[in-house]
Steps between C-alpha positions, in 0.01 A plus 500: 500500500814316417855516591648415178430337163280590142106555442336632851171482300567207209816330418499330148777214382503457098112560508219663295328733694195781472385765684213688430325769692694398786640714820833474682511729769762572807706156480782578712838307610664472828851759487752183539546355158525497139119527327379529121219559375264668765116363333633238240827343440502345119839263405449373172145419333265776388325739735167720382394813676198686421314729647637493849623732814822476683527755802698506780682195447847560701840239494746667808830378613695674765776247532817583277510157276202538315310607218135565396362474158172569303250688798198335348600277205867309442550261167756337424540341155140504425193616235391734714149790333388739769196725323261777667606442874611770736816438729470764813756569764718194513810493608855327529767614769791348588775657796805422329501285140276517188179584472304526115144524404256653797207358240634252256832309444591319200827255511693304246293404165201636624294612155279795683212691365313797743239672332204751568644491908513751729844527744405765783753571797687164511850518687831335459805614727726446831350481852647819655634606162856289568648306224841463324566617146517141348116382670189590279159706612310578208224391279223702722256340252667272262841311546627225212831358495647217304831343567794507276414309141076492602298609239126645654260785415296774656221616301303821692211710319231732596595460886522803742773569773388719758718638792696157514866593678841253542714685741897360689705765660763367191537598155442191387195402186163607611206607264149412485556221301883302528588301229818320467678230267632491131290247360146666666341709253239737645205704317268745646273668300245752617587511837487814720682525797430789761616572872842425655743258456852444352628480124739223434774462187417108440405347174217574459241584154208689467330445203198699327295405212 
């Protein structure tokens, strides 16, 4: 347990990393600071996934200045594959700010590709459901967000999303999956997506072939 910082589990600087048939199971933060990334934290370099379980994972703040991203994975500006792994009850709460992504978070020029995964009641929302309309909760499974003039990519196929839920007592974007920025271009393509949650009206594209 750790008060504040990125990667409970790994924390990777501009590297090449790979996990295979790996587990990452109930990594947990203190409640007093910002945390990302609640199993791996990835900034720049190239990160492989496959085959691997992320459950109970859990980044919590209670204090009003911070914010929590990516429950189980967070990468920013990086390669990042994740392929045939299952990503179980994580979760990112905050009290008062932003909170995105209760399983993965990308950031910035991340290029992202999920495929043949299974998202299953992962969480994103506000500790005692308080927030103000301008602060973030959503991305119960998925959150990706790239900055003004960022180009990056989300590429999701043959995954399942299972009674995932993003929930703030405002009106603000929710959804299953929260994707933000001009420049991001997302694709999904034989995805199902079943149980609660929120719809959102970002950019977002859902392609078929």
């Amino acid at each position: 347990t750790l008060a504040s910082g990125s990667g409970l589990g790994v924390n990777l600087a501009s590297s090449e990393a790979v996990f295979l048939n790996c587990r990452f199971e109930r990594n947990r933060n203190s409640l007093t600071g910002s945390f990302n990334g609640g199993a791996i934290y990835a900034s720049g370099g190239v990160l492989a996934v496959t085959n691997c379980v992320f459950a109970g994972n859990v980044l919590s703040c209670a204090a009003d200045n911070c914010d929590t991203y990516g429950g189980a994975i967070y990468a920013s500006g990086a390669r990042v594959s994740i392929a045939d792994s299952e990503f179980r009850s994580n979760r990112v709460y905050v009290h008062f700010k932003t909170t995105i992504g209760g399983a993965l978070y990308f950031s910035g020029a991340t290029q992202a590709e999920v495929v043949r995964c299974l998202f299953s009641t992962n969480t994103a929302g506000h500790l005692n459901g308080y927030s103000q309309q301008r602060f973030v909760a959503g991305g119960a499974a998925i959150g990706a967000v790239a900055g003004a003039n960022v180009a990056g990519s989300l590429q999701v196929a043959d995954c399942q999303f299972i009674g995932n839920a993003a929930h703030s007592s405002q009106t603000v974007p929710r959804g299953i999956v929260f994707v933000s920025g001009a420049l991001l271009k997302a694709e999904f393509e034989r995805c199902s997506f079943i149980g609660s949650g929120h719809s959102s009206n970002n950019d977002i594209k859902f392609a078929s072939r």
